[in-house]
C-alpha positions in Angstrom: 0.0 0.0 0.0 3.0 2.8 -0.5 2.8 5.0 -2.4 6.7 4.9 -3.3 8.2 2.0 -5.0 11.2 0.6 -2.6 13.4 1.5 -5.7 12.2 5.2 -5.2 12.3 5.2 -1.4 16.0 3.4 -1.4 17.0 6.9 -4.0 14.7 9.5 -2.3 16.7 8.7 1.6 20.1 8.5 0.1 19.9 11.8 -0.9 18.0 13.3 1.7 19.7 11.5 4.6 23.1 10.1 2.7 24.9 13.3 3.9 24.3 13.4 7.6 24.2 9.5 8.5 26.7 10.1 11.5 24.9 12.9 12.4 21.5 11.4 12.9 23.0 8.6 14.9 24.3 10.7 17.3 21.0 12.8 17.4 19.5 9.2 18.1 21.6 8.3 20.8 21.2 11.7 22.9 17.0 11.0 22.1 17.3 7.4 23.7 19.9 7.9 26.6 18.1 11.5 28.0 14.2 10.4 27.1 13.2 7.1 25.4 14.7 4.8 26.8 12.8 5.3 29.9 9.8 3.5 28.5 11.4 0.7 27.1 12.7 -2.3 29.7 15.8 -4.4 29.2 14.1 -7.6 28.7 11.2 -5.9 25.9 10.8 -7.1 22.5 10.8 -3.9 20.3 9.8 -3.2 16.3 11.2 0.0 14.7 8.2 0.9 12.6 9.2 2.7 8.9 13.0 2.2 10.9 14.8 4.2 7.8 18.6 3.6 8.9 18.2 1.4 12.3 19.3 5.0 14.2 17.1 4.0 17.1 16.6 0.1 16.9 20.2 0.0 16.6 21.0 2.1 19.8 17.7 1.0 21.8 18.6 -1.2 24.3 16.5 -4.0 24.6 16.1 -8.1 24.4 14.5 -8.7 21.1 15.0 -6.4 17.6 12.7 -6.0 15.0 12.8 -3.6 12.0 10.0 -3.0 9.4 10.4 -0.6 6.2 10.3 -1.2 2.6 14.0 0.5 1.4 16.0 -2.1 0.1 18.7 -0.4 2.1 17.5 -1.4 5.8 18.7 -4.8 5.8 22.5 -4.0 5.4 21.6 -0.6 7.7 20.2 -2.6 10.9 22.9 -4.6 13.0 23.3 -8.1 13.0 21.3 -8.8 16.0 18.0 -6.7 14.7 15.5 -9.2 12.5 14.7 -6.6 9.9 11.0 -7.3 8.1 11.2 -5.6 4.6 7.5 -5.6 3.8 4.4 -3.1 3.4 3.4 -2.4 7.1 -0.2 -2.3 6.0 0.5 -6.0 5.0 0.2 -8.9 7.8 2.9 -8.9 10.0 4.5 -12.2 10.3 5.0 -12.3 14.7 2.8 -13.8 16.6 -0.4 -12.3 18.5 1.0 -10.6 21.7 4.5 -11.2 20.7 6.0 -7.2 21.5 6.6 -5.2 24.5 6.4 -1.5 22.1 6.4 -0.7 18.1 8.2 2.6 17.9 8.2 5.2 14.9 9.1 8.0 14.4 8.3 10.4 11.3 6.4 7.5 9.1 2.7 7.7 9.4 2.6 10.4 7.1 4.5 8.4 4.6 1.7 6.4 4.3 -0.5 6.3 1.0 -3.9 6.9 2.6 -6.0 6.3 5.6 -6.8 2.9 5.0 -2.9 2.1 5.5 -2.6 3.3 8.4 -5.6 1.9 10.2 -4.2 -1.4 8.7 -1.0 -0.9 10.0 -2.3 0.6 13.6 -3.9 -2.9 13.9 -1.4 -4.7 13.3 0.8 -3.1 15.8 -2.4 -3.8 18.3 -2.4 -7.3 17.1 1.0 -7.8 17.9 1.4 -6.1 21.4 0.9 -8.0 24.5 -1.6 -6.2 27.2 0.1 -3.6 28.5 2.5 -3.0 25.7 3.4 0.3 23.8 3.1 1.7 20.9 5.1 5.2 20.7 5.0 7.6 17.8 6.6 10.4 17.0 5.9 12.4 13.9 5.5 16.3 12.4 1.9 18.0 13.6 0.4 19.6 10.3 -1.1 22.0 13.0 2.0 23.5 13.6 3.4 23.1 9.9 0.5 23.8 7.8 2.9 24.6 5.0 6.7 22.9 5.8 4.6 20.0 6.0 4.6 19.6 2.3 7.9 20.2 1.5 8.7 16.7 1.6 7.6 15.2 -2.0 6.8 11.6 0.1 4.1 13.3 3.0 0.5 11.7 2.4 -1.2 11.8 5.1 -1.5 15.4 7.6 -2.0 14.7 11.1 -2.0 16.2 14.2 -1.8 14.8 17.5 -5.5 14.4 18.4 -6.0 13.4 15.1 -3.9 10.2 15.7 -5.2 9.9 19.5 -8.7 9.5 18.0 -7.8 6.9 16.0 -5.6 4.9 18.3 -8.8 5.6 20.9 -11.1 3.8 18.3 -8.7 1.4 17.6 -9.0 -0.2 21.9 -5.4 2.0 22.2 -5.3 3.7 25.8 -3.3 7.4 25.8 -0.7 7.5 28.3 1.2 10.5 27.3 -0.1 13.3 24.2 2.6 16.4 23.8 1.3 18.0 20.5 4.6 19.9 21.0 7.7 18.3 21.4 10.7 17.9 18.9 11.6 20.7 16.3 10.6 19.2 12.8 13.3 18.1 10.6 16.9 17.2 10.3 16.7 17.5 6.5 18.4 20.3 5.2 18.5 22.2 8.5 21.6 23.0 10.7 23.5 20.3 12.5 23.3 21.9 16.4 25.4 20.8 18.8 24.3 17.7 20.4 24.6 19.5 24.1 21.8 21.5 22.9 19.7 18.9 22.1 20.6 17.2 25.9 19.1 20.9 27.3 16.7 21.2 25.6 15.3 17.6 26.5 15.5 19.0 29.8 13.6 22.2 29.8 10.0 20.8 28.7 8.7 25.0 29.0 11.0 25.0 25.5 9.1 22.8 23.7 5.9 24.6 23.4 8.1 27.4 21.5 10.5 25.0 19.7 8.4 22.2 19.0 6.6 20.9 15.9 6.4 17.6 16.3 3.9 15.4 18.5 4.9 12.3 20.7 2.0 10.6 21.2 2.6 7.2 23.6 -0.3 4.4 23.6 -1.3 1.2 25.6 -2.9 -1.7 24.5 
C-alpha cells in the first residue's frame, strides 16, 4: 500500500539522509539515553516501525530487535542482532499475536498512502502487542506546519496529535502521554546543532511549546 516504490524510497533517503548519517545517529543516541529509553525495559521485544537507517533500533537497548520498512537499504543498515522485516506495514505482520513489549516510529505515518494504511497498519501493531505493551510515535503536527509539512515530495497523510489519538482511541489503544509539541521538525536540510543542545533542551519541557513541531503521542494496548 505505499505509495513509493522501494526502488524510489532506497533513492529519495540516500539523498536526503546520505549526507548526515553520522549525524542522525548521534542525534538518536542523545534522544534514547536523556528520554526514550525510559519506556522501554531491558528484557522488551521492540519493532522500529518505517526504521529508515536502524538510528534508534540499533542504539535501543532492549532483548528482542525488530525492524520493518520497505527500502532495500535497511537490511545492510540494521545490525546483525536486529531481524529486519522488509515488507508493506499495512501487510500482515509475520509475529505472533501478543508477541512485542512496544512498536516505535518516528516520522512515518505520514508516509503512508492513505488512511486505510494506516488503520491497517495501527492494527497490526495492536495485534502484535501483548496487554500492556506500547506503541510510541513520534511524527510532524500539520497544526504546527501547515505549510513545511509539504515540502517533503513523500508526505500523504496530515496529522496532528489528536487526530492520531482519536484513532488509536477507536482502535481499543489507551493514551498514556499526548505532547502536540515536542521535537523541532526536521533534520533535513537544516543546521547540525550541537548535540549538548539537544541534551538541554530535552531537559527544559517549558521550550518545547516554543521550539516544538512535532507530537509524541505514547499508547497502551
Amino acid at each position: 500500500m505505499s505509495a513509493n516504490t522501494p526502488q524510489e524510497l532506497q533513492r529519495l533517503y540516500a539523498e536526503r539522509f546520505g549526507p548526515m548519517t553520522e549525524y542522525r545517529k548521534a542525534v538518536w543516541q542523545v534522544l534514547i539515553q536523556n528520554y526514550f529509553q525510559r519506556f522501554i525495559l531491558d528484557g522488551a521485544a521492540v519493532l522500529d516501525l518505517g526504521c529508515g537507517y536502524g538510528e534508534f533500533i540499533n542504539q535501543i537497548r532492549c532483548r528482542k530487535k525488530y525492524a520493518m520498512d520497505l527500502n532495500p537499504d535497511a537490511p545492510q543498515r540494521v545490525n546483525p542482532d536486529v531481524q529486519c522485516l522488509l515488507q508493506d506495514c499495512a501487510a500482515h505482520w509475520p509475529l505472533p499475536d501478543h508477541s512485542l513489549d512496544t512498536v516505535f516510529t518516528s516520522n512515518f505515518f505520514e508516509h503512508l498512502p492513505n488512511k486505510p494504511a494506516l488503520e491497517a497498519t495501527v492494527g497490526e501493531a495492536h495485534r502484535c502487542l501483548k496487554p500492556g505493551g506500547r506503541l510510541i510515535a513520534l511524527g510532524p503536527n500539520i497544526r504546527y506546519l501547515p505549510g513545511a509539512y509539504w515540502d517533503f515530495w513523500d508526505h500523504h497523510l496530515a496529522l496532528t496529535d489528536q487526530s492520531l489519538v482519536e484513532l488509536l482511541t477507536s482502535r481499543n489503544f489507551k493514551i498514556e502521554l499526548c505532547v502536540p509539541r515536542f521535537l523541532p521538525y526536521s533534520m533535513a536540510g537544516g543546521p547540525q546543532y550541537p548535540l549538548w543542545c539537544l541534551k538541554l533542551y530535552l531537559k527544559l519541557p517549558g521550550l518545547w511549546p516554543v521550539r516544538g513541531k512535532q507530537f509524541l503521542v505514547v499508547a497502551t494496548k
